[in-house]
N, CA, C and O atoms as a DFTB+ gen file, in Angstrom:
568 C
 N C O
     1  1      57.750     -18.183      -9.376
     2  2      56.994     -19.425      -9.296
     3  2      56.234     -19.450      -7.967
     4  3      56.921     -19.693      -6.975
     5  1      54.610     -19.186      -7.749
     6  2      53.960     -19.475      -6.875
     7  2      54.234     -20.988      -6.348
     8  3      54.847     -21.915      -6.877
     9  1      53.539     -20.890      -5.089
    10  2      53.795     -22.419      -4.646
    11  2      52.633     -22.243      -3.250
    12  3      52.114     -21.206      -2.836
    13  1      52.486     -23.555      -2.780
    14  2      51.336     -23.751      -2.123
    15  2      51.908     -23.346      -0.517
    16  3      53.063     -23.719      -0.307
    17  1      51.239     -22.646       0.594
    18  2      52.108     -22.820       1.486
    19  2      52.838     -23.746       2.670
    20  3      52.209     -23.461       3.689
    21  1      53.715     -24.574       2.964
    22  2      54.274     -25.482       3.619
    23  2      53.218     -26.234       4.160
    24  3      52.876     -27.378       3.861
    25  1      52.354     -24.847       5.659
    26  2      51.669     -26.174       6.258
    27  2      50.907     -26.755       5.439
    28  3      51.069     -27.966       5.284
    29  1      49.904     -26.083       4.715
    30  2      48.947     -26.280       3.965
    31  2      49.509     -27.963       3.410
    32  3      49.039     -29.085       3.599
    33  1      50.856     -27.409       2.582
    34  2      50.770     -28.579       1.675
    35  2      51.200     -29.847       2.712
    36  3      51.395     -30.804       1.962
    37  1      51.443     -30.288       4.166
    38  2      52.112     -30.849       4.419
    39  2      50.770     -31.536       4.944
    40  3      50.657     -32.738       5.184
    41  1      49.598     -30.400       5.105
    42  2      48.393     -30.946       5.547
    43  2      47.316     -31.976       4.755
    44  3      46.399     -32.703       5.138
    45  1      47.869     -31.678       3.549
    46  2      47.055     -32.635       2.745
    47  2      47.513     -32.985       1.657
    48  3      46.859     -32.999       0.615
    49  1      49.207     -33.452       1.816
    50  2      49.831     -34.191       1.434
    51  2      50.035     -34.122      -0.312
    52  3      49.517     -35.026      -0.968
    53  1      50.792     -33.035      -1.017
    54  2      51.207     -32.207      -1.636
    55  2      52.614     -31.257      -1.461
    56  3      52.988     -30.265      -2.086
    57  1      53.146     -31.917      -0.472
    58  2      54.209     -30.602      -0.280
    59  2      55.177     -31.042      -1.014
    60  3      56.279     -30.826      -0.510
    61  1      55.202     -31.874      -2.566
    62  2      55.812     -30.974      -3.673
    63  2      55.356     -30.016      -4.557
    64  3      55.768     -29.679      -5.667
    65  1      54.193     -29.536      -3.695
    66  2      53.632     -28.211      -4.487
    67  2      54.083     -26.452      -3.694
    68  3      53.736     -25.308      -3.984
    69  1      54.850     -26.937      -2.787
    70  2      56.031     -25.683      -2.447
    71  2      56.477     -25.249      -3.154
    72  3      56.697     -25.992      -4.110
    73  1      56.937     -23.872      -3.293
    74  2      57.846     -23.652      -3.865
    75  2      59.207     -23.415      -3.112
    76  3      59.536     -22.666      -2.192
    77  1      60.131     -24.729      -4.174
    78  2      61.818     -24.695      -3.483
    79  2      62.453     -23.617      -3.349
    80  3      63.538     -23.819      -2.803
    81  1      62.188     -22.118      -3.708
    82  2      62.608     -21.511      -2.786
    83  2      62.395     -20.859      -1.736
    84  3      62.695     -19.752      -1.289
    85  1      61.791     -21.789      -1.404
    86  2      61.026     -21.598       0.020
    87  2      61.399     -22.532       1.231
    88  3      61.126     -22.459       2.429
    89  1      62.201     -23.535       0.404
    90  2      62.608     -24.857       1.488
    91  2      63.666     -24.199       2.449
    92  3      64.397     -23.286       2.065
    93  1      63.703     -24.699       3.675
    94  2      65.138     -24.639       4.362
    95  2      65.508     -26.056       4.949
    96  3      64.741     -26.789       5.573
    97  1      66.717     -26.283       4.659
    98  2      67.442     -27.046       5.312
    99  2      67.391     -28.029       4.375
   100  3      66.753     -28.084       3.324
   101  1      68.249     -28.911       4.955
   102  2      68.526     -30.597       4.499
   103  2      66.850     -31.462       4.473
   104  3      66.254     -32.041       3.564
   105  1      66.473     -31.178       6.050
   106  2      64.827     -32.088       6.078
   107  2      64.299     -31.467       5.505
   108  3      64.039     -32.397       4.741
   109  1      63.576     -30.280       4.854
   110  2      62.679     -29.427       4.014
   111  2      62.748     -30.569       2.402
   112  3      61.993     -31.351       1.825
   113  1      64.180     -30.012       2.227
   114  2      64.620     -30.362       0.899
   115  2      64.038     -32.232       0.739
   116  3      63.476     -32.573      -0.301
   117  1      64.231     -33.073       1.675
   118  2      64.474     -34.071       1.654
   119  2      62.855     -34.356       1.557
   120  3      62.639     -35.046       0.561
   121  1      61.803     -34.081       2.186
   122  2      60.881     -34.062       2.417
   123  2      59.923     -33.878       1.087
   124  3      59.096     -34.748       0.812
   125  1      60.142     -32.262      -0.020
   126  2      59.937     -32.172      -0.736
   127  2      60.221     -33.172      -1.948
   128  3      59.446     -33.425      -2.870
   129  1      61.456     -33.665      -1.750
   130  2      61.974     -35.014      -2.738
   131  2      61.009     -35.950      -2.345
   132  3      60.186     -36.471      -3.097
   133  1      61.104     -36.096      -1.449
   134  2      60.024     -37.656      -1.297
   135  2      58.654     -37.245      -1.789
   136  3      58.164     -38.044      -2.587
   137  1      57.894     -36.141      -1.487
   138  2      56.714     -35.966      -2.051
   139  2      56.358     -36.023      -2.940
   140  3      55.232     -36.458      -3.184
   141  1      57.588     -35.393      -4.234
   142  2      57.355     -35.137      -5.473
   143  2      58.142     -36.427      -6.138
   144  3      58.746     -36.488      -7.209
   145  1      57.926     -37.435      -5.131
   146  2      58.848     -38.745      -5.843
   147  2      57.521     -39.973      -5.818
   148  3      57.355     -41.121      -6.229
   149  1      56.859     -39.087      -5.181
   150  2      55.898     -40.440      -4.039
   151  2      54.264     -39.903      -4.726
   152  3      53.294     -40.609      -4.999
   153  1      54.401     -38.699      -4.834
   154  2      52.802     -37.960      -5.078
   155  2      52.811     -38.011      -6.421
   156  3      53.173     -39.046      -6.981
   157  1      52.415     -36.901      -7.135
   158  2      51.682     -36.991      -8.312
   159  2      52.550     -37.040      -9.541
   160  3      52.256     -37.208     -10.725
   161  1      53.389     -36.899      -9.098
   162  2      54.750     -36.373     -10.164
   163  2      55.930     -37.746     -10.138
   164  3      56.244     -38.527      -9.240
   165  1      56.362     -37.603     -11.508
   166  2      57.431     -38.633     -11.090
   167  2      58.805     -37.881     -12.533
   168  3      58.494     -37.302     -13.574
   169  1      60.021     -38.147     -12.107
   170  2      60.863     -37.634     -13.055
   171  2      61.210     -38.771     -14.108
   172  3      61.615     -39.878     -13.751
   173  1      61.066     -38.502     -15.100
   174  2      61.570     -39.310     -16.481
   175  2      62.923     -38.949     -17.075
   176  3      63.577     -38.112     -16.453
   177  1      63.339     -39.361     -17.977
   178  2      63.880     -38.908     -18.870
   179  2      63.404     -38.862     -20.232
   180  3      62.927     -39.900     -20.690
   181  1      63.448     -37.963     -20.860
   182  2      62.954     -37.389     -22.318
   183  2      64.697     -37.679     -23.016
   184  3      65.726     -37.634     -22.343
   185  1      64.645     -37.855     -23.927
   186  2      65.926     -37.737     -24.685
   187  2      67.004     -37.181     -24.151
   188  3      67.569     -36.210     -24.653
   189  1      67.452     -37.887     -22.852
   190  2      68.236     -37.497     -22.070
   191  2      68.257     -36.246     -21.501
   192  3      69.369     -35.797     -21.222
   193  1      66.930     -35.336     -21.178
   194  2      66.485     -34.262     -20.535
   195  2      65.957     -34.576     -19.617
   196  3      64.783     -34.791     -19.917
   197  1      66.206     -34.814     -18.174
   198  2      65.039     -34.956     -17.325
   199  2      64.195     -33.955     -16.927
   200  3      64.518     -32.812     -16.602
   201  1      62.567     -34.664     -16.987
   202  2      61.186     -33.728     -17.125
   203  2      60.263     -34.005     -15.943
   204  3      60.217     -35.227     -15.804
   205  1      59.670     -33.523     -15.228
   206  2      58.817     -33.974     -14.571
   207  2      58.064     -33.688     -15.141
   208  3      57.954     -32.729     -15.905
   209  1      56.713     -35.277     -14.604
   210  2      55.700     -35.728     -15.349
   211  2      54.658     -36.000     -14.350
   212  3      54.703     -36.694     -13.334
   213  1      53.562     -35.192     -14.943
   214  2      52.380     -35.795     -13.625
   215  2      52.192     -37.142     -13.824
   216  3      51.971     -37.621     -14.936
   217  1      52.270     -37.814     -12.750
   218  2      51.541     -39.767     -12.947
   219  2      50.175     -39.700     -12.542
   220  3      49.698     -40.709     -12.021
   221  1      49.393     -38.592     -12.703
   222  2      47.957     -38.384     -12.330
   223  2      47.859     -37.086     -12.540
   224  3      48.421     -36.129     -12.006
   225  1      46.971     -37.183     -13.497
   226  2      46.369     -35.674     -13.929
   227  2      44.736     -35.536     -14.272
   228  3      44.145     -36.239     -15.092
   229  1      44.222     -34.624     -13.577
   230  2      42.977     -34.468     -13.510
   231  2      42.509     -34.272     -15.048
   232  3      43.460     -33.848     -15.704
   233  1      41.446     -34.432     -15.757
   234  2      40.766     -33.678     -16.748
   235  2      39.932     -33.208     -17.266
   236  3      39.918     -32.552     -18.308
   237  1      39.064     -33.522     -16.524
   238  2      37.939     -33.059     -16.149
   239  2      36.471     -33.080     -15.108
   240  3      36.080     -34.247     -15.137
   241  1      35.817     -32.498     -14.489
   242  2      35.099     -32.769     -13.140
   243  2      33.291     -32.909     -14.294
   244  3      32.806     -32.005     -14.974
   245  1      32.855     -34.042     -14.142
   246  2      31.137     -34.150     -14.390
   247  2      30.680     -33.773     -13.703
   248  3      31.339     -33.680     -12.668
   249  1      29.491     -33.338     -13.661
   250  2      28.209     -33.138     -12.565
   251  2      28.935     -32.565     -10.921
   252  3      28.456     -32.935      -9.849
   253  1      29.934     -31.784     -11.010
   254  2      30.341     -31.594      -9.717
   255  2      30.814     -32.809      -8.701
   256  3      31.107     -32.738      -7.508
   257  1      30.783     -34.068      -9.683
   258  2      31.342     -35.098      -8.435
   259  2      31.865     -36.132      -9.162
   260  3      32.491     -36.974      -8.518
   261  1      31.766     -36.273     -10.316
   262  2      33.219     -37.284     -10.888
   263  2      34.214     -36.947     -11.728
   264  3      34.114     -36.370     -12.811
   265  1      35.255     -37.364     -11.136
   266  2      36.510     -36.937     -11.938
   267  2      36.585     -37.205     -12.700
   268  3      35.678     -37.921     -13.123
   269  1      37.623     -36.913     -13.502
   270  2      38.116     -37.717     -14.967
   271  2      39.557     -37.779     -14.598
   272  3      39.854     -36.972     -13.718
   273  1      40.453     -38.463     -15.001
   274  2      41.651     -38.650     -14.682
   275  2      42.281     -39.778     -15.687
   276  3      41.803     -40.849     -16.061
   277  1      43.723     -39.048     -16.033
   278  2      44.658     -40.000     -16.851
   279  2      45.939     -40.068     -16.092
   280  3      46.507     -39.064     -15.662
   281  1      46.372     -41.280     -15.942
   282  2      47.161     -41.637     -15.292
   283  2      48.970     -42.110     -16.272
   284  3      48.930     -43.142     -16.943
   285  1      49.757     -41.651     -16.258
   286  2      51.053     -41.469     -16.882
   287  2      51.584     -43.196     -16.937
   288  3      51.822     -43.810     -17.977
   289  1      51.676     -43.703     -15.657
   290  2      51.944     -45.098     -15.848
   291  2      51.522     -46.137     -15.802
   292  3      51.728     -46.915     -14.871
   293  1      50.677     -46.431     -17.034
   294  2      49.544     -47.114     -17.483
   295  2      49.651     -48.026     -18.278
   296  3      50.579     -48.039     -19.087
   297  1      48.509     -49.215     -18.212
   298  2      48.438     -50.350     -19.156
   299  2      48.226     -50.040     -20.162
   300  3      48.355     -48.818     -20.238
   301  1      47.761     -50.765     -21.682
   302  2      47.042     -50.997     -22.605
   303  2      45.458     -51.537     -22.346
   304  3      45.309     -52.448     -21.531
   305  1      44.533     -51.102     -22.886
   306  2      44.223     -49.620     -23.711
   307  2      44.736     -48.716     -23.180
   308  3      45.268     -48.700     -22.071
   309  1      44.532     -47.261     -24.495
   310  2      44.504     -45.930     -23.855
   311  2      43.637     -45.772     -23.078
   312  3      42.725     -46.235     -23.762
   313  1      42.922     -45.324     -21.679
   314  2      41.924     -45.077     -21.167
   315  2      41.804     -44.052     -20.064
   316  3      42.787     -43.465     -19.611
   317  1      40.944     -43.917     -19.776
   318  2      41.063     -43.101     -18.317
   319  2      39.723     -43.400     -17.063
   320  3      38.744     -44.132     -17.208
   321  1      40.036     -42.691     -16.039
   322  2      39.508     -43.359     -14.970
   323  2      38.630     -42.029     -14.393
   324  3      39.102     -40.897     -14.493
   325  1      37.090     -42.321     -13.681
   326  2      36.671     -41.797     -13.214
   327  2      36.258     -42.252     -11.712
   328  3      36.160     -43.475     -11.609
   329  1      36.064     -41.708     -10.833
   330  2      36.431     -41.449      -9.473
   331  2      35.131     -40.393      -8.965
   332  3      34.866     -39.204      -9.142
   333  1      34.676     -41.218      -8.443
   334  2      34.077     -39.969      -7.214
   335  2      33.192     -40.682      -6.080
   336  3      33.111     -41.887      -6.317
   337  1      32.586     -40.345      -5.058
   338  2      31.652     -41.556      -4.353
   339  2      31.416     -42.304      -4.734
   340  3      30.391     -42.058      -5.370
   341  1      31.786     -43.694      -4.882
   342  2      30.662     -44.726      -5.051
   343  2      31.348     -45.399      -6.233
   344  3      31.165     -46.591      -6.483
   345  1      32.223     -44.530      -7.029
   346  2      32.764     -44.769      -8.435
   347  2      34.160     -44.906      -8.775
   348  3      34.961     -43.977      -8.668
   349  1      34.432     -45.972      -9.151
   350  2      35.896     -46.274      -9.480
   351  2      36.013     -46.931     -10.654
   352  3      35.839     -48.147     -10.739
   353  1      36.360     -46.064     -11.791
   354  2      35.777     -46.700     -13.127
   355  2      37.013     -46.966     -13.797
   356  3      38.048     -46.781     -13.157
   357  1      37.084     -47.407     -15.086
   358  2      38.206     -47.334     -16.377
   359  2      37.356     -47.408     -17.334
   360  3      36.536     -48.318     -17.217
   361  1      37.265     -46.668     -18.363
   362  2      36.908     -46.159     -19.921
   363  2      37.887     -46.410     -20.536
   364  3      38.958     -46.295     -19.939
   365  1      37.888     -46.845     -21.957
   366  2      38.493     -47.412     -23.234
   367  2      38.236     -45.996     -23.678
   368  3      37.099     -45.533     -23.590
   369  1      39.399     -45.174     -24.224
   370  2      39.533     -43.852     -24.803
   371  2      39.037     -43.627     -26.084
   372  3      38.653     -42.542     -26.521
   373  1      39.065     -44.975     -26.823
   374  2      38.421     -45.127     -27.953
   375  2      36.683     -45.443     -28.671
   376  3      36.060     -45.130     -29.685
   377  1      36.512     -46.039     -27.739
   378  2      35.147     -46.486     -27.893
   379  2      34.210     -45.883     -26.635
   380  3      32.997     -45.837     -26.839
   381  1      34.730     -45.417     -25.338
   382  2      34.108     -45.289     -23.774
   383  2      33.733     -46.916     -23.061
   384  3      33.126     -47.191     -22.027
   385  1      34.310     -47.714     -23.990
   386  2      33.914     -48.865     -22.911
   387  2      33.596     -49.376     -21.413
   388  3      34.737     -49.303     -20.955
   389  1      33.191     -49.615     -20.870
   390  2      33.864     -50.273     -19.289
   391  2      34.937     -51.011     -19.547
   392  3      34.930     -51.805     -20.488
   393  1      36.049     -50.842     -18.713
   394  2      36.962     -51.616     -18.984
   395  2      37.192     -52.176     -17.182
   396  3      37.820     -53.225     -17.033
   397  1      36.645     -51.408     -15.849
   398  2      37.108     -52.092     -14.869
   399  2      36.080     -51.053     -14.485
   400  3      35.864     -49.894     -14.836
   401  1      35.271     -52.285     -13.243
   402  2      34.926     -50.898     -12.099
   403  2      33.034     -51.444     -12.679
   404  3      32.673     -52.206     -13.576
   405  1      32.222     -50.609     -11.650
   406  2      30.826     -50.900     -11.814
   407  2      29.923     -49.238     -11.786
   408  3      30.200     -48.559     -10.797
   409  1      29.135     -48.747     -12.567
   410  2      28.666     -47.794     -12.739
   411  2      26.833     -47.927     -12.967
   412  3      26.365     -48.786     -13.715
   413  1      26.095     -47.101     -12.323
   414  2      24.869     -47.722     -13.129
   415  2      24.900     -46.937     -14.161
   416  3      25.854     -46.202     -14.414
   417  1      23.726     -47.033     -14.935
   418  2      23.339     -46.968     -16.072
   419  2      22.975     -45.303     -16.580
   420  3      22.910     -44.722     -17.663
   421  1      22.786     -44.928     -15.124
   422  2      22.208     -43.124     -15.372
   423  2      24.056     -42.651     -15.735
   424  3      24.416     -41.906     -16.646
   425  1      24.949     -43.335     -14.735
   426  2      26.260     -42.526     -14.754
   427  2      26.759     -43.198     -16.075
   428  3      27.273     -42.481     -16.933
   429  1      26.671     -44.110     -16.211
   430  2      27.149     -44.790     -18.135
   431  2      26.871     -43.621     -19.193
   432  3      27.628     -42.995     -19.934
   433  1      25.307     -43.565     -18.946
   434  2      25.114     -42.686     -20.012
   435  2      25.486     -40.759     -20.103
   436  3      25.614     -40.041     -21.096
   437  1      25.562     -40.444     -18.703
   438  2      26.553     -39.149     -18.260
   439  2      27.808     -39.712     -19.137
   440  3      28.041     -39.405     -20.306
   441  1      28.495     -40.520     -18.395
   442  2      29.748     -40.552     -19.126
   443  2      30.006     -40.893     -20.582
   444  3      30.949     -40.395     -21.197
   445  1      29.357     -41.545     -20.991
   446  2      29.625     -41.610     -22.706
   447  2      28.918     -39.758     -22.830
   448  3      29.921     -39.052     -22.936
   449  1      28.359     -39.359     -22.838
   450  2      27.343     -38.115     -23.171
   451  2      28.846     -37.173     -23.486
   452  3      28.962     -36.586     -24.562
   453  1      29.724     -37.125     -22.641
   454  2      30.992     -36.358     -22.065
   455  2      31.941     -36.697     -22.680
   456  3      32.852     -35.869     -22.719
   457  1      32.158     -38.054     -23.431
   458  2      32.922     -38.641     -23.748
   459  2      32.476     -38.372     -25.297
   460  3      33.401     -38.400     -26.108
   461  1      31.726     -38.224     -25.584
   462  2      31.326     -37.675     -27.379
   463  2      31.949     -36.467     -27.408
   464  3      32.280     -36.307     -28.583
   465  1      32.256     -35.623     -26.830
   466  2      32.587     -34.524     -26.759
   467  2      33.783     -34.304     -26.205
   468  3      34.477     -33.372     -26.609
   469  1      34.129     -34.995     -25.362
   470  2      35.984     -35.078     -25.085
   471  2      36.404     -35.842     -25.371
   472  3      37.367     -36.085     -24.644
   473  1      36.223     -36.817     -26.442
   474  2      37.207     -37.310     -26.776
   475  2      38.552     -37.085     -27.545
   476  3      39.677     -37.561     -27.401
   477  1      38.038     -36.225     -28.370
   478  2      40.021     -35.626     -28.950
   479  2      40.401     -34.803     -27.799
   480  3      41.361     -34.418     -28.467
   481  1      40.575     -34.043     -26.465
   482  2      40.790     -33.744     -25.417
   483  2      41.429     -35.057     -24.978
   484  3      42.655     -34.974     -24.906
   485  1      40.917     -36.250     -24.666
   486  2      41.167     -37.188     -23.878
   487  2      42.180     -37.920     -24.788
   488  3      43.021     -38.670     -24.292
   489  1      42.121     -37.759     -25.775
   490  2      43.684     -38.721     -26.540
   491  2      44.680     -37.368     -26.636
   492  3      45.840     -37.779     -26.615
   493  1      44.647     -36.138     -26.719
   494  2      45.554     -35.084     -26.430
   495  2      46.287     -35.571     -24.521
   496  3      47.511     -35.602     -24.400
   497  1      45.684     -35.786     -23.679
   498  2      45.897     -35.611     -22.608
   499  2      46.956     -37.004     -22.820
   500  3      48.182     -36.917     -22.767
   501  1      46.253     -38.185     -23.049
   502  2      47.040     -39.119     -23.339
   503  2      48.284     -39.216     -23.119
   504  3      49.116     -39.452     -22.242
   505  1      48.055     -38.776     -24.958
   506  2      49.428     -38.653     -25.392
   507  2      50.401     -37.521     -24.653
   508  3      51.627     -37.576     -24.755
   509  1      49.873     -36.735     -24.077
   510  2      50.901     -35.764     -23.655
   511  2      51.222     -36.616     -22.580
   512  3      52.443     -36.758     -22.636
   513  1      50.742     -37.301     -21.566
   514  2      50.907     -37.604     -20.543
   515  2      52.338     -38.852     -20.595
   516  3      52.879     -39.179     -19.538
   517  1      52.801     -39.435     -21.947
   518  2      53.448     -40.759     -21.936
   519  2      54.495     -40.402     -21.493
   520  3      54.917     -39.253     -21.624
   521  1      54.975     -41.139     -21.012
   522  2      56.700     -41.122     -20.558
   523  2      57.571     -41.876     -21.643
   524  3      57.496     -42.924     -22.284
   525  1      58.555     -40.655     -21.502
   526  2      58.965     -41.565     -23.199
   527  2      59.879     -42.905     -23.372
   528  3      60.600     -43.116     -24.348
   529  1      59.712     -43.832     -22.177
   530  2      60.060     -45.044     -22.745
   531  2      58.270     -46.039     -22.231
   532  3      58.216     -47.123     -21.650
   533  1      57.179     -45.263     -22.659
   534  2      56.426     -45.550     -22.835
   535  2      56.294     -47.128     -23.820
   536  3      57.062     -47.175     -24.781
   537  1      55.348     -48.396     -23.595
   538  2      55.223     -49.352     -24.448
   539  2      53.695     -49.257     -25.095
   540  3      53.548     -49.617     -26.263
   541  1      53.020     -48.969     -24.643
   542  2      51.900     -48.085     -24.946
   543  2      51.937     -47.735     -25.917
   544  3      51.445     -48.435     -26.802
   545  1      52.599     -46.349     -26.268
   546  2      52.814     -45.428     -27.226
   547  2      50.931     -44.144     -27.173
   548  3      50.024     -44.042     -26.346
   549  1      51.171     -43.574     -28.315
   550  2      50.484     -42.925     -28.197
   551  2      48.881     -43.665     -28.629
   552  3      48.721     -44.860     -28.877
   553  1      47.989     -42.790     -28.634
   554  2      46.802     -42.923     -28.684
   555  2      46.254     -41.949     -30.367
   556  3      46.726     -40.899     -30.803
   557  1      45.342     -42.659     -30.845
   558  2      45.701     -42.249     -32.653
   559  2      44.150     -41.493     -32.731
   560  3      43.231     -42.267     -32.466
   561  1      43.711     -39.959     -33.091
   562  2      42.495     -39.523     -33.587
   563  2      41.962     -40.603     -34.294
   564  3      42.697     -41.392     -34.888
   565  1      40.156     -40.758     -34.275
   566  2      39.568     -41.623     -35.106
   567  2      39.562     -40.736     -36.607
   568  3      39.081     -41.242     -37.621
């Protein structure tokens, strides 16, 4: 199992992307827990299996500067969020709505454009993403 290296990850705040066998000591270990408790990841339980689960997962980059991102512990709608300068959005997974956030009209129509085309991607990600005492539930192909 590759892993990112210590300083690196400690530098930009990731260092549960170490790899544990790489930790030493009690503070290493302790450190890595908090990251991967606090950062992107959070542990669930699956049918009494515990899984780690990203609570933020990238899915795709537009035009070199907005993200796409689905987030694990989430409201109703299904949706996801785009991010980049200037942009802090929420999309309805179903339709591309605005659901939060202000975009003009050139990036609206980028993003629906993207969104015709990822959308069974974007209810796959979804649904993979739920934690299974999810209230949500999954997200349904049109």
């Amino acid at each position: 199992m590759a892993g990112m290296p210590k300083e690196l990850a400690r530098r930009v705040g990731l260092f549960f992307l170490v790899n544990p066998r790489e930790l030493v000591g009690f503070d290493e270990w302790a450190e890595w827990l908090l990251s991967l408790r606090s950062g992107l990841c959070s542990v669930v339980d699956r049918d009494g299996e515990l899984v780690l689960l990203e609570t933020r997962q990238r899915v795709a980059v537009i035009d070199n500067r907005m993200r796409i991102e689905i987030y694990s512990d989430e409201h109703a709608p299904p949706h996801f969020h785009v991010k980049s300068d200037g942009i802090n959005a929420s999309f309805a997974i179903d339709d591309c709505s605005l659901l939060r956030g202000n975009v003009t009209q050139g990036e609206m129509r980028t993003i629906r454009y993207w969104h015709q085309h990822a959308k069974p991607m974007l209810i796959d990600r979804w649904n993979s993403t739920r934690p299974g005492d999810c209230t949500i539930g999954e997200c349904r192909h049109a």
